[in-house]
Biopython code that builds the backbone (N, CA, C, O; Angstrom):
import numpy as np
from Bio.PDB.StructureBuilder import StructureBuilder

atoms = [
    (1, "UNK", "N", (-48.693, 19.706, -110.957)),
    (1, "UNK", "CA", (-49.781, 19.927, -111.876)),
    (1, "UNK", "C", (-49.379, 19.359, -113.233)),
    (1, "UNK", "O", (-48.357, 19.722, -113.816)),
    (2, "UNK", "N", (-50.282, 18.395, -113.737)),
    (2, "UNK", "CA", (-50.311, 17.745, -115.084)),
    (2, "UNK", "C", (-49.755, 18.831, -116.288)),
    (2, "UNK", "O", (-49.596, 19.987, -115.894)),
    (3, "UNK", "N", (-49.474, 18.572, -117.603)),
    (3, "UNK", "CA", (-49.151, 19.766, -118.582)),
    (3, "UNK", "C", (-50.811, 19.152, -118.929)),
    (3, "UNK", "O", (-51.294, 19.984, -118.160)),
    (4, "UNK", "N", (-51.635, 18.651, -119.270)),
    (4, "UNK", "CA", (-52.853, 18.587, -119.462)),
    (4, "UNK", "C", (-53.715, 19.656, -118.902)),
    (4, "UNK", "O", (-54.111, 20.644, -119.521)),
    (5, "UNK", "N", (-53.991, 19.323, -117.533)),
    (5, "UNK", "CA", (-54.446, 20.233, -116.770)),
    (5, "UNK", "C", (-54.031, 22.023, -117.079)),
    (5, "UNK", "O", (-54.889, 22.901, -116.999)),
    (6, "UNK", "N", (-52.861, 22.243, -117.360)),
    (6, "UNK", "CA", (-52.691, 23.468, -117.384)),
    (6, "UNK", "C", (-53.056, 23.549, -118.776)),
    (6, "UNK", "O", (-53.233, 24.722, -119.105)),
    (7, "UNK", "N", (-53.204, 22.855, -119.561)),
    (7, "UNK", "CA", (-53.703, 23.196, -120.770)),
    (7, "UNK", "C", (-54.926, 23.888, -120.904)),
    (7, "UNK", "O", (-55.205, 24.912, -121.527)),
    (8, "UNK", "N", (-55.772, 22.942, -120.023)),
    (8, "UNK", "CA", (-57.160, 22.971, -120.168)),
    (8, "UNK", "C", (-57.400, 24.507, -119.486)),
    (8, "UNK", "O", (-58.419, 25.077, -119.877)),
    (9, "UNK", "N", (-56.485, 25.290, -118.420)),
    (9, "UNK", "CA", (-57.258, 26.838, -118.250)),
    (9, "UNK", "C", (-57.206, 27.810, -119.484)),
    (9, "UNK", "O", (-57.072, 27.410, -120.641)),
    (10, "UNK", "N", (-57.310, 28.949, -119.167)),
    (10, "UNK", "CA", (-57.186, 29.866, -120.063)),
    (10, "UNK", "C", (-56.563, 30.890, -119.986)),
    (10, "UNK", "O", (-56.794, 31.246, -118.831)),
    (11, "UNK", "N", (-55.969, 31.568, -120.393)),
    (11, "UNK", "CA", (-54.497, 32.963, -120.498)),
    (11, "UNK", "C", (-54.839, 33.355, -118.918)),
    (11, "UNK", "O", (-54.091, 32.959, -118.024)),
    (12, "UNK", "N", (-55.574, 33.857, -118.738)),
    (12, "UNK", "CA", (-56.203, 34.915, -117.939)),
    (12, "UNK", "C", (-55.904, 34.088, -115.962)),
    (12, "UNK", "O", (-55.279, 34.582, -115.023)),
    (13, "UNK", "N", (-56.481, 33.068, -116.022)),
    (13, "UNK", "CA", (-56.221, 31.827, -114.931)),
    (13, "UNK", "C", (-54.764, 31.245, -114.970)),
    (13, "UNK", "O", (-54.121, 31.163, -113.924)),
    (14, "UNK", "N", (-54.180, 30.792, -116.312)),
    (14, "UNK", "CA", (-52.544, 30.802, -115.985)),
    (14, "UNK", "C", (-52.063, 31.534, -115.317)),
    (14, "UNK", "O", (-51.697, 31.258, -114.174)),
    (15, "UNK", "N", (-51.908, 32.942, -116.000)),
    (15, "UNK", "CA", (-51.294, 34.443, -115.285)),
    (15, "UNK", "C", (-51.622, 34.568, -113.631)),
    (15, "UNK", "O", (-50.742, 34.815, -112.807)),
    (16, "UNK", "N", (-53.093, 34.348, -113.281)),
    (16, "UNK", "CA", (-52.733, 34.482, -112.028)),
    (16, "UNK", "C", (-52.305, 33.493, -111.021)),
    (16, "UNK", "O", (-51.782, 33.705, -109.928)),
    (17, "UNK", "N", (-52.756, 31.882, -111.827)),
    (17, "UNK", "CA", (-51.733, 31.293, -110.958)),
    (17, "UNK", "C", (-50.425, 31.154, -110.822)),
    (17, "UNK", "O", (-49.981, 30.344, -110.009)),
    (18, "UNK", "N", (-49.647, 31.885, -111.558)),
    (18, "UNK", "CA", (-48.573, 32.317, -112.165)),
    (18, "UNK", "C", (-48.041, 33.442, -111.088)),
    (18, "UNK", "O", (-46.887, 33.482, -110.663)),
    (19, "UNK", "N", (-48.588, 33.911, -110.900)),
    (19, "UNK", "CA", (-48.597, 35.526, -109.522)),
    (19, "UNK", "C", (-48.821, 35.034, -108.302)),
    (19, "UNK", "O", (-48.308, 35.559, -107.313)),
    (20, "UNK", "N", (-49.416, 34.236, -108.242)),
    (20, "UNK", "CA", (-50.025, 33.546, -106.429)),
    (20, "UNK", "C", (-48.549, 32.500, -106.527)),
    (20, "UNK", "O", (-47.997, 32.605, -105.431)),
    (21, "UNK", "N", (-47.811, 31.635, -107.358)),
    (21, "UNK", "CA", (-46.834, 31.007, -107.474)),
    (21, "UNK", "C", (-45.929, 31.593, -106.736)),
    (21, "UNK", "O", (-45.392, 31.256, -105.681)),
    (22, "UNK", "N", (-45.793, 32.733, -107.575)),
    (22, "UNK", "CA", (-44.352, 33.748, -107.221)),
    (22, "UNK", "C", (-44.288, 34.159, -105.705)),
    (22, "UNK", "O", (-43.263, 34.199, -105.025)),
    (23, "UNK", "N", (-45.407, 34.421, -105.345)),
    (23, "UNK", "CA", (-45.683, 34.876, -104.402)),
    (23, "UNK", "C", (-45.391, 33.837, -102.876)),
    (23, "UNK", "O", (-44.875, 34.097, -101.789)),
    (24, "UNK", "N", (-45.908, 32.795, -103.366)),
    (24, "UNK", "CA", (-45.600, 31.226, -102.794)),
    (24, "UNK", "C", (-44.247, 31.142, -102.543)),
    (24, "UNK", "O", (-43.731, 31.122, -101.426)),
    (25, "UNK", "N", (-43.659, 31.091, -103.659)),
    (25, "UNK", "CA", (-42.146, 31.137, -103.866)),
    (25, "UNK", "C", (-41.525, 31.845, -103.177)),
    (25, "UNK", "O", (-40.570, 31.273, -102.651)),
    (26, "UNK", "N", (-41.667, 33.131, -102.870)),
    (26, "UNK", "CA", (-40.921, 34.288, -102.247)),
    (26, "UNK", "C", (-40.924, 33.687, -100.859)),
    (26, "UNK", "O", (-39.941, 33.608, -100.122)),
    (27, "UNK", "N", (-42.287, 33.227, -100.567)),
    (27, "UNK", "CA", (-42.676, 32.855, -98.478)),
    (27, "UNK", "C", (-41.696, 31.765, -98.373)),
    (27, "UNK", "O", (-40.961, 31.670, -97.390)),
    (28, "UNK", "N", (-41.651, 30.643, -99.708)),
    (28, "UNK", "CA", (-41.025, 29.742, -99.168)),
    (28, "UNK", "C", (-39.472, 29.840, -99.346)),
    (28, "UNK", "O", (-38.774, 29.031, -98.736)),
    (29, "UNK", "N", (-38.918, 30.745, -100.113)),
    (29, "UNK", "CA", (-37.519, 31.267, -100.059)),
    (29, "UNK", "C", (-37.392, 32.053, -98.855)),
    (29, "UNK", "O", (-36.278, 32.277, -98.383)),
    (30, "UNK", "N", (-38.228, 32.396, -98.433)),
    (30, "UNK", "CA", (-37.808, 33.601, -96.978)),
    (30, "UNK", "C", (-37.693, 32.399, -95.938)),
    (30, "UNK", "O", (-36.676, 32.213, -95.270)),
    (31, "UNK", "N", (-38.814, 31.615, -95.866)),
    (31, "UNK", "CA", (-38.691, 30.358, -94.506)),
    (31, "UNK", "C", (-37.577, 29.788, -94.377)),
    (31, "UNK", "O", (-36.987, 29.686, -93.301)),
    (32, "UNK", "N", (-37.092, 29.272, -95.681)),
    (32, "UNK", "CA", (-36.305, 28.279, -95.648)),
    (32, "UNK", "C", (-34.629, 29.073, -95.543)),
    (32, "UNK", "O", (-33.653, 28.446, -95.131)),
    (33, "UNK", "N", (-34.570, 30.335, -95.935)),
    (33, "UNK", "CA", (-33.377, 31.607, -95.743)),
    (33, "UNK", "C", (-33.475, 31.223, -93.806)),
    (33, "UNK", "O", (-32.687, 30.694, -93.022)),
    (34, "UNK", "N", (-34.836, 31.807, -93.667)),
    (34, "UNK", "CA", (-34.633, 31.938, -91.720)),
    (34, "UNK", "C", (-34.588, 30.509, -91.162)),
    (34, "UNK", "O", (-34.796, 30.539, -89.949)),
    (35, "UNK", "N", (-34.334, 28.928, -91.758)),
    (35, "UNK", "CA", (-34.330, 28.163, -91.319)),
    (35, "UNK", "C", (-35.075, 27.378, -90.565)),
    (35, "UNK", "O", (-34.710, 26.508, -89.774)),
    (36, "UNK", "N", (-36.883, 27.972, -91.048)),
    (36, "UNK", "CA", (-37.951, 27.409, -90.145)),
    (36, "UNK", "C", (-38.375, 26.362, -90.970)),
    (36, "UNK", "O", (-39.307, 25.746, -90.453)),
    (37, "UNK", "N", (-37.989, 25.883, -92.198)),
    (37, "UNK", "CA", (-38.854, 24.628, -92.792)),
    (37, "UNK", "C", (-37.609, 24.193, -93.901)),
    (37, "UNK", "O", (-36.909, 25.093, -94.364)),
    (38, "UNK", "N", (-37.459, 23.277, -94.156)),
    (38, "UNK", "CA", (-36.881, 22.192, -95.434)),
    (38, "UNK", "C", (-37.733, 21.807, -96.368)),
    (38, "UNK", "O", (-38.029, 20.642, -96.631)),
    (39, "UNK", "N", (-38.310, 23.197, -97.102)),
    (39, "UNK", "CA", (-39.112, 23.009, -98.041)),
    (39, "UNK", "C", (-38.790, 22.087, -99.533)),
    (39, "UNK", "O", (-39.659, 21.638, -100.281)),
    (40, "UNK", "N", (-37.121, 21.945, -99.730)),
    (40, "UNK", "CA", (-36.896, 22.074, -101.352)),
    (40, "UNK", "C", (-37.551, 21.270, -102.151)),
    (40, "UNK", "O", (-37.829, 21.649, -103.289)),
    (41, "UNK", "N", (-37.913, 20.021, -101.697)),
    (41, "UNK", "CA", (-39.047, 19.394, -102.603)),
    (41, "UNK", "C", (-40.024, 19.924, -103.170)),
    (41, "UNK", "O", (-40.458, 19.517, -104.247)),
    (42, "UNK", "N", (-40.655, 21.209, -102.327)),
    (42, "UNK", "CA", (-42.085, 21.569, -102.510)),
    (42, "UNK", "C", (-41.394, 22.849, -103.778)),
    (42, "UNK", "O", (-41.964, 23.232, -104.799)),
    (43, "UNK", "N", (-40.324, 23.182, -103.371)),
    (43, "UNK", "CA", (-39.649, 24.594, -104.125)),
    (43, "UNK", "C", (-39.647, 24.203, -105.441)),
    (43, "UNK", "O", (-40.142, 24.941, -106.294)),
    (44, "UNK", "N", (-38.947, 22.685, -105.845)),
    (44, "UNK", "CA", (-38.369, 22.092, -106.951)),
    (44, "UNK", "C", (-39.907, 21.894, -107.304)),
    (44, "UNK", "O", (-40.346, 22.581, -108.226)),
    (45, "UNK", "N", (-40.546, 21.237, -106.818)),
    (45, "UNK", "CA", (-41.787, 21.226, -107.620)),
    (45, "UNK", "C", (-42.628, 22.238, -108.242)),
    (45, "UNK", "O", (-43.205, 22.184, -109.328)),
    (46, "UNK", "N", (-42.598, 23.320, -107.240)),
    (46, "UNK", "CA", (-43.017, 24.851, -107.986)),
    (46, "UNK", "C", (-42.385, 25.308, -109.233)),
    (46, "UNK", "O", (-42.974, 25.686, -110.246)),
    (47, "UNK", "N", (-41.513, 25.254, -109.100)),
    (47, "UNK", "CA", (-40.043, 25.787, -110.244)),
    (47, "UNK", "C", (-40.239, 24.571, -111.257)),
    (47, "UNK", "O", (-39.595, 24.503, -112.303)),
    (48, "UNK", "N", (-40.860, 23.939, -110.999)),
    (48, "UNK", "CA", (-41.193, 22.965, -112.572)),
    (48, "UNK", "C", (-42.783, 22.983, -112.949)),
    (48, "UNK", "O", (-43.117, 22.555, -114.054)),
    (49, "UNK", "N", (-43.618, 23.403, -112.173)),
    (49, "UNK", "CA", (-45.170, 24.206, -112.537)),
    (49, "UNK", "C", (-44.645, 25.218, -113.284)),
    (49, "UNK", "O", (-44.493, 25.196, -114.505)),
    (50, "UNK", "N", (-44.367, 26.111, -112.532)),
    (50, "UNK", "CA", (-43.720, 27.402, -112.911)),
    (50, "UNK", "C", (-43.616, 27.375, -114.855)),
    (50, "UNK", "O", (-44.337, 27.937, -115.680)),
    (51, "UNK", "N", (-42.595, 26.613, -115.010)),
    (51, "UNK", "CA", (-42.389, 26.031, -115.973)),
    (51, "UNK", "C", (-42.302, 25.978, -117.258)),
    (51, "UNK", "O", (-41.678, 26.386, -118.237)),
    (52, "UNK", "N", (-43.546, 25.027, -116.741)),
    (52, "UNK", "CA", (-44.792, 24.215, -117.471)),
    (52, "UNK", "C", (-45.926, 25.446, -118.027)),
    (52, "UNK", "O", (-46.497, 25.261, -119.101)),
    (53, "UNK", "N", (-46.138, 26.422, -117.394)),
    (53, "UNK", "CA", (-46.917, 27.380, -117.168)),
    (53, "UNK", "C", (-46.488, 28.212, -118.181)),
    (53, "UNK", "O", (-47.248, 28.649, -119.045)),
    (54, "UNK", "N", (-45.702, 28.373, -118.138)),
    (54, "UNK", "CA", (-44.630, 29.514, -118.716)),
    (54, "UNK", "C", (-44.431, 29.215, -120.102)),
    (54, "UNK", "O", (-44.386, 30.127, -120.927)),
    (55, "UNK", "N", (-44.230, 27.246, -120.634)),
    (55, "UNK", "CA", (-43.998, 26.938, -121.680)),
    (55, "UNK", "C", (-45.423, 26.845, -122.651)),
    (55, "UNK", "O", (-45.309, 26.729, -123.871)),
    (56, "UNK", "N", (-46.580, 26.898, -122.083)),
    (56, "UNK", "CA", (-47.552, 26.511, -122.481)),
    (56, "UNK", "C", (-48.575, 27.377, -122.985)),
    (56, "UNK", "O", (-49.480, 27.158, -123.789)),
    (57, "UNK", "N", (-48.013, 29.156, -121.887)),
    (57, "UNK", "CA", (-48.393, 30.438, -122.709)),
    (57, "UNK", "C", (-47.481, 30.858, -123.865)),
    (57, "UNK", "O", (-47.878, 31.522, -124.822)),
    (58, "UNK", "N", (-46.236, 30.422, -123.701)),
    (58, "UNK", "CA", (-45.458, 30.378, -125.169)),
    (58, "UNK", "C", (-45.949, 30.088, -126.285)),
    (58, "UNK", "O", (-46.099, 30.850, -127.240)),
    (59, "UNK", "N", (-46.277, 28.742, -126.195)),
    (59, "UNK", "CA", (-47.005, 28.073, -127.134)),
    (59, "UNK", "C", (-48.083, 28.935, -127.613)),
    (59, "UNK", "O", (-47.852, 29.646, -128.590)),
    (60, "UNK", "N", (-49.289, 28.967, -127.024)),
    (60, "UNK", "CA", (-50.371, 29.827, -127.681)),
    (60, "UNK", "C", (-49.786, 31.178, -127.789)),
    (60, "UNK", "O", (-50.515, 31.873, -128.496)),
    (61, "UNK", "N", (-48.565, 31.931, -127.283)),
    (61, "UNK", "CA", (-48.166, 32.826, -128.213)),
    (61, "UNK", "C", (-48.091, 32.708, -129.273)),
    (61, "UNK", "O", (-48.958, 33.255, -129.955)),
    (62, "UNK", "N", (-46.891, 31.844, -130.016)),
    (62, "UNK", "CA", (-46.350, 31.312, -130.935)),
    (62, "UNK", "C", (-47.358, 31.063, -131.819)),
    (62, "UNK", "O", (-47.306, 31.630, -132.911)),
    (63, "UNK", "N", (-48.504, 30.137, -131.505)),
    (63, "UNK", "CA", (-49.519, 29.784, -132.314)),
    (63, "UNK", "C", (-50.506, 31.196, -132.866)),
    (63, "UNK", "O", (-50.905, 31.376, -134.017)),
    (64, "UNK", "N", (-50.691, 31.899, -131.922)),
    (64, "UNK", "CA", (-51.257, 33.213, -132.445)),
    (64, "UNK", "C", (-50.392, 33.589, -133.567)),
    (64, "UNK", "O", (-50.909, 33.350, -134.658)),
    (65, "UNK", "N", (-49.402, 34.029, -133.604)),
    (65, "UNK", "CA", (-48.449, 34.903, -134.426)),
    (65, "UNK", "C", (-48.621, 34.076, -135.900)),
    (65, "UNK", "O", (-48.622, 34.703, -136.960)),
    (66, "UNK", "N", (-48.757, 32.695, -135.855)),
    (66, "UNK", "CA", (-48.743, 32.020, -136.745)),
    (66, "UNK", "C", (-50.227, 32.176, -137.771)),
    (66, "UNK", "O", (-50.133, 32.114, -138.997)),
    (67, "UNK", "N", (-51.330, 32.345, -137.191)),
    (67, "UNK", "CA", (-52.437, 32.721, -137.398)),
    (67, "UNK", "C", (-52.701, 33.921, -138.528)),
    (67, "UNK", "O", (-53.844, 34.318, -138.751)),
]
sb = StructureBuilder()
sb.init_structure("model")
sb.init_model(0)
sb.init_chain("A")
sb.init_seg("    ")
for serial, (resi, resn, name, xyz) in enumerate(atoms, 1):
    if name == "N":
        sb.init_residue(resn, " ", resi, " ")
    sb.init_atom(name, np.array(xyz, "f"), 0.0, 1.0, " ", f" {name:<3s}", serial, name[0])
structure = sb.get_structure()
């Protein structure tokens, strides 16, 4: 996912794609623990959404406080 794109949602839509992520994350740490898939590409790519996500509600923290 673009840092554009995640720009463009709003607090509320980050957060939960933010929760459905984690959640993602956990299935694909359990598969790849029991040895049914060679996900890490898809992992490494989450974990850099993840991120991105994470850096971008910072930001409009930061920018609030400044306000």
């Amino acid at each position: 996912m673009k840092a554009q794109n995640v720009r463009d949602l709003d607090e509320h839509e980050l957060k939960n794609k933010l929760k459905e992520m984690d959640e993602q994350m956990f299935r694909l740490h359990f598969q790849m623990s029991m040895g049914q898939m060679d996900g890490l590409k898809k992992v490494r790519q989450m974990r850099k959404d993840r991120a991105r996500m994470n850096t971008i509600l910072r930001e409009r923290e930061l920018a609030g406080e400044k306000k």
